[in-house]
DRENDO-808934 format. One record per residue (C-alpha): x, y, z. Coordinates in steps of 0.5 Angstrom, whole numbers, padded with zeros to 4 digits, always signed. Layout:
XYZ;...
% end
This chain:
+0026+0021+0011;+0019+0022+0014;+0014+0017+0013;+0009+0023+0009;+0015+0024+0004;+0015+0017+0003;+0007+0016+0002;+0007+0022-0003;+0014+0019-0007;+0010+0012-0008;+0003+0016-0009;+0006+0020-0015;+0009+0013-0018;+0002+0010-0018;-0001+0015-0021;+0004+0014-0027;+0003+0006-0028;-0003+0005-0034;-0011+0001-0031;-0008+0004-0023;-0013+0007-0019;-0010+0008-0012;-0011+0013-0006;-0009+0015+0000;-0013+0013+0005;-0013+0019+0011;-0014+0017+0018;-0019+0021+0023;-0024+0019+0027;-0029+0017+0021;-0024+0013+0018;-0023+0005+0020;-0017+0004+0025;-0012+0000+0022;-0013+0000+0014;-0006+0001+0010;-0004+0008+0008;-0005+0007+0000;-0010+0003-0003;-0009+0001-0010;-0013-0003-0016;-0009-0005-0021;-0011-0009-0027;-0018-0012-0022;-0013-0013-0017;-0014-0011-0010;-0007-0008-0007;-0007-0005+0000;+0001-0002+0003;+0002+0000+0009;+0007+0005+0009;+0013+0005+0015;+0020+0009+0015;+0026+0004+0014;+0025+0003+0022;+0018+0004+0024;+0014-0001+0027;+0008-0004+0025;+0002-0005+0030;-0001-0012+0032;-0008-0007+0030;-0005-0006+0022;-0001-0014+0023;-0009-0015+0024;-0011-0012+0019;-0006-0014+0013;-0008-0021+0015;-0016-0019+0013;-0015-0017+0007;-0009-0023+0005;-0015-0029+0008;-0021-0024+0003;-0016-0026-0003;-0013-0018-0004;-0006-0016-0003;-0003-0013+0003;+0004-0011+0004;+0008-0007+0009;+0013-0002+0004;+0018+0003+0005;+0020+0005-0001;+0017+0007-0009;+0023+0000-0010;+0018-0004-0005;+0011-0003-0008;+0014-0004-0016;+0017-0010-0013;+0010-0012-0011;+0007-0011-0017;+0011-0014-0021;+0010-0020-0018;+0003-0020-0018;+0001-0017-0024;+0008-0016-0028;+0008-0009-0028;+0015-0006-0030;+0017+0001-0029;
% end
């Protein structure tokens, strides 16, 4: 499974959990280097994922990036699957679906 197929699958998970507002942030050259591929409000929390195949590799740029936004008190994880991101939310914000 590409990396796009996975982002799309997780994308139509968030737009079905209630008090959900997520995008997917689109790279380029006006975007900011580094920012996770989903971001998430869920609740009044900030979530951020950084989507990667079951082997792909996160850059010391995103690792960087992550840290960030854990130290600003937001929520910022490294996914692989729709399984992963409702295993984030219900950890932090007991969502269950």
């Amino acid at each position: 499974m590409l990396e796009k197929d996975i982002t799309a699958a997780i994308m139509r998970f968030l737009r079905m959990v209630p008090r959900c507002f997520a995008w997917k942030e689109h790279g380029g050259m006006y975007g900011t280097a580094g920012i996770p591929d989903v971001i998430c409000c869920l609740d009044g929390r900030f979530f951020a994922f950084e989507v990667k195949t079951p082997d792909g590799v996160v850059t010391k740029l995103q690792e960087r990036t992550i840290h960030k936004i854990k130290v600003a008190g937001g929520h910022a994880y490294v996914v692989r699957s729709v399984d992963d991101v409702k295993a984030v939310l219900w950890a932090y914000a007991g969502i269950d679906i």
